[in-house]
C-alpha positions in Angstrom: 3.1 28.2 1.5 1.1 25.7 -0.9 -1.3 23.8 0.1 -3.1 21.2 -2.2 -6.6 20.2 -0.6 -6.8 16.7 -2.8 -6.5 13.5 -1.8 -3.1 11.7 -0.8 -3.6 9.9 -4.1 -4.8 12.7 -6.0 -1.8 14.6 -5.0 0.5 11.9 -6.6 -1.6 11.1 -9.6 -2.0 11.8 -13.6 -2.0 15.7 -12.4 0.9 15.4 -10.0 1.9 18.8 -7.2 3.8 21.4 -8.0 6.9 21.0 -6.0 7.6 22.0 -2.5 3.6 21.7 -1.6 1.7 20.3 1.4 -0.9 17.9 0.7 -3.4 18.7 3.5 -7.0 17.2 2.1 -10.0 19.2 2.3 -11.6 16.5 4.7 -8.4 17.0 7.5 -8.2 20.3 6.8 -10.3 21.9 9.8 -8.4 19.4 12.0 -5.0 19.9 11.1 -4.3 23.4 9.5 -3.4 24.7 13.3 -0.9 22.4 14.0 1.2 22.5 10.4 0.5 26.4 10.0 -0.1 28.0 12.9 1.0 31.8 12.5 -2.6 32.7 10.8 -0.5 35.9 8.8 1.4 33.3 6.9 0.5 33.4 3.3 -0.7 30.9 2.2 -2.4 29.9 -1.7 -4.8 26.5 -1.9 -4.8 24.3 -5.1 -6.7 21.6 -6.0 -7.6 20.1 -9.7 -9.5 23.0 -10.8 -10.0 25.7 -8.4 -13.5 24.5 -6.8 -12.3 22.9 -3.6 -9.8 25.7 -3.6 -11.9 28.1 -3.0 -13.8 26.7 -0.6 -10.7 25.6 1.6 -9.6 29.3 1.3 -13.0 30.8 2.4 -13.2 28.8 5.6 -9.3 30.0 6.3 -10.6 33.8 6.1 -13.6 32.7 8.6 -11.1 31.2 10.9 -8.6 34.0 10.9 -6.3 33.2 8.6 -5.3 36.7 6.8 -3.6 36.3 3.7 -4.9 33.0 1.8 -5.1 33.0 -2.3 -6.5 30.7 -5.0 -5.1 28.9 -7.7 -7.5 29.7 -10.4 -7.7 26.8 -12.8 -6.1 24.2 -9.9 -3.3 21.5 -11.1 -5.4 21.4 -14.6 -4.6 25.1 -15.4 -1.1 24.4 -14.4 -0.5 21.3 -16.3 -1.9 23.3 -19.5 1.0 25.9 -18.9 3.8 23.3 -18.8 4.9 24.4 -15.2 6.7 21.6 -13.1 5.0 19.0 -11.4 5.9 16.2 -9.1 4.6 12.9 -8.7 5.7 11.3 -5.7 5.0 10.9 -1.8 7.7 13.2 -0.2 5.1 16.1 0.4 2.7 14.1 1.4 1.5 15.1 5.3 
């Protein structure tokens, strides 16, 4: 599972989200993580617009139990750079 820690209007900006992710921001991420994943061996890899916020997302998910969490290095700008797919609308929005 994807997970993209920016904001709601981050996620549907200039960048866009690469399809099929959550948006779950950074700031609701300590509140909500439990109730949209809640089996802590899912996989799951963070993205944000470089990999800063990533990062950080995914080292409070190995504090909290979460097993198997990864990084996006470079974020959406990395992606963008390798002309993968990107969407830029609301229907992953949570």
């Amino acid at each position: 599972m994807v997970i993209d820690v920016r904001s709601p209007a981050e996620f549907v900006g200039p960048l866009g989200h690469i399809p099929g992710t959550i948006n779950l921001s950074l700031d609701a991420l300590q509140e909500r993580i439990t109730d949209i994943v809640p089996n802590k061996e899912r996989c799951l890899s963070m993205v944000y617009k470089t990999d800063r916020r990533s990062t950080t997302a995914a080292a409070w998910l190995l504090q909290t139990g979460y097993g198997h969490v990864t990084v996006l290095r470079g974020g959406m700008e990395e992606w963008n750079r390798q002309g993968f797919p990107t969407v830029r609308d609301h229907a992953s929005t949570s």
